[in-house]
C-alpha positions as CSV (number, residue, x, y, z in Angstrom):
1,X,18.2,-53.3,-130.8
2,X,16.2,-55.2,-128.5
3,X,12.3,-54.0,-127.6
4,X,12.2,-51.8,-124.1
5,X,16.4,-52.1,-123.8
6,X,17.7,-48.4,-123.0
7,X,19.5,-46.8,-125.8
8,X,21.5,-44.7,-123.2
9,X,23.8,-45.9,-120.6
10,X,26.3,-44.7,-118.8
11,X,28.0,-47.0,-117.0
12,X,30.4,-46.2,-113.5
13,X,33.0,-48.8,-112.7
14,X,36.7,-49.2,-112.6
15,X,37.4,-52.5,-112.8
16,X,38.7,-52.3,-116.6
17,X,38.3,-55.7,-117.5
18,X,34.4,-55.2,-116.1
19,X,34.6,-52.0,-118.0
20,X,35.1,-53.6,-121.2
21,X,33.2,-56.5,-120.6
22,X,30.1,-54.6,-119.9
23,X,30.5,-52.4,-123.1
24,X,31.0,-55.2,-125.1
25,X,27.5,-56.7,-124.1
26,X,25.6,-53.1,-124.0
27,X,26.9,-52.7,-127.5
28,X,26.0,-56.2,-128.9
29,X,22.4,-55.8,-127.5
30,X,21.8,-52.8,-129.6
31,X,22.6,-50.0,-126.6
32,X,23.7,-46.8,-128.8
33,X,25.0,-44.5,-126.4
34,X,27.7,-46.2,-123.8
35,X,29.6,-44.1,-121.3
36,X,32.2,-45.1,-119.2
37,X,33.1,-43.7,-116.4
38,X,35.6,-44.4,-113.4
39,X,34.9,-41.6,-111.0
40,X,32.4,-39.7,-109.0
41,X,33.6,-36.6,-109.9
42,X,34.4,-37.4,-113.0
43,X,30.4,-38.6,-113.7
44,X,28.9,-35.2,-111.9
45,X,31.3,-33.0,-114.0
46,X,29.8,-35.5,-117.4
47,X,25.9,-35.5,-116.0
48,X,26.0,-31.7,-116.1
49,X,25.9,-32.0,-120.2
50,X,24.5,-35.7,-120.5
51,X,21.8,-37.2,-120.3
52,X,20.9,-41.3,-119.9
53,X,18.2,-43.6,-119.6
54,X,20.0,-45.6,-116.8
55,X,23.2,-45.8,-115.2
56,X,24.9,-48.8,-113.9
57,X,27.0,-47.8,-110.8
58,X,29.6,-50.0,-109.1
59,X,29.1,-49.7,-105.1
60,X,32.7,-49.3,-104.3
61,X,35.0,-47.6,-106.6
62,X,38.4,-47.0,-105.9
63,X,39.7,-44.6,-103.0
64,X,36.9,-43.5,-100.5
65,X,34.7,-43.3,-103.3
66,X,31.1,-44.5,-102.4
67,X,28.7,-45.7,-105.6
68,X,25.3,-45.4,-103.1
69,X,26.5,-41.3,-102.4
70,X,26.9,-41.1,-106.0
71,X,23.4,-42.6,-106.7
72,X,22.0,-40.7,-104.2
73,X,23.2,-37.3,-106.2
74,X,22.1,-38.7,-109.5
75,X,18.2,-39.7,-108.0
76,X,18.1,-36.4,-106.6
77,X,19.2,-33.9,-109.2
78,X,18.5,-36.0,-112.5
79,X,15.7,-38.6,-111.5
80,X,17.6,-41.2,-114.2
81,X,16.9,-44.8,-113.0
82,X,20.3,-46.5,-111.6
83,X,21.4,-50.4,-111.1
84,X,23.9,-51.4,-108.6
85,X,26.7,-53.2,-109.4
86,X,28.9,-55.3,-106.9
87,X,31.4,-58.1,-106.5
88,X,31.6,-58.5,-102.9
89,X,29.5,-59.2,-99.0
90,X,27.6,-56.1,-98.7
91,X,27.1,-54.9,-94.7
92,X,23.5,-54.5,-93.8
93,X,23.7,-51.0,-93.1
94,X,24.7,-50.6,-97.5
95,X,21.7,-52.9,-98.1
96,X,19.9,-50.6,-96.3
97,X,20.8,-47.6,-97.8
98,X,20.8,-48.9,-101.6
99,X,17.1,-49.9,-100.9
100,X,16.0,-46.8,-100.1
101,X,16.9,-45.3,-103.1
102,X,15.2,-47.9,-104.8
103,X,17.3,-48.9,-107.3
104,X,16.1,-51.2,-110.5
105,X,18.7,-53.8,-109.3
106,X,21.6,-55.3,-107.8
107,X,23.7,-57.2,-110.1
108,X,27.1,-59.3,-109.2
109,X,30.1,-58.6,-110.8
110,X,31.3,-61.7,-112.3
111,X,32.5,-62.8,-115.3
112,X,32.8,-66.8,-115.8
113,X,35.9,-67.6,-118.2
């Protein structure tokens, strides 16, 4: 494992090829405990029993669904750092409201073939 990597992480997305892709990298970098999850109910119902050392959260999952609510919950009741995870424009008023939760990061979505 590398030095100062998490050895947690639970990761919210549902873009499945994403959702491999991501597991695939957390595991070869030495991550030992790598949750995926494609809901926000779904990941309060799991948090209530878990615990991480980060989650990576996609900003819009499918349906209404709304990553920065879901970060918001997970700041507030479980204090676990979070990282952002998007593949599109983000509206100023999104930008806005991911920054004041004051996330580690912002990462793209992208996966060059």
């Amino acid at each position: 494992m590398y030095k100062g990597l998490p050895k947690r992480v639970l990761v919210v997305i549902d873009d499945k090829l994403i959702h491999n892709y991501l597991h695939d990298i957390l595991n070869y970098y030495g991550v030992q405990k790598i949750t995926l999850l494609e809901s926000i109910h779904e990941t309060i119902k799991h948090l209530q029993e878990h615990d991480y050392d980060i989650v990576l959260i996609d900003l819009y999952l499918y349906g209404f669904e709304d990553g920065v609510e879901l970060a918001r919950f997970i700041t507030t009741h479980y204090g676990m750092p979070i990282i952002f995870l998007s593949s599109c424009y983000l509206p100023e008023n999104v930008v806005d409201e991911m920054v004041a939760l004051a996330p580690y990061g912002k990462y793209p979505k992208t996966i060059k073939h």
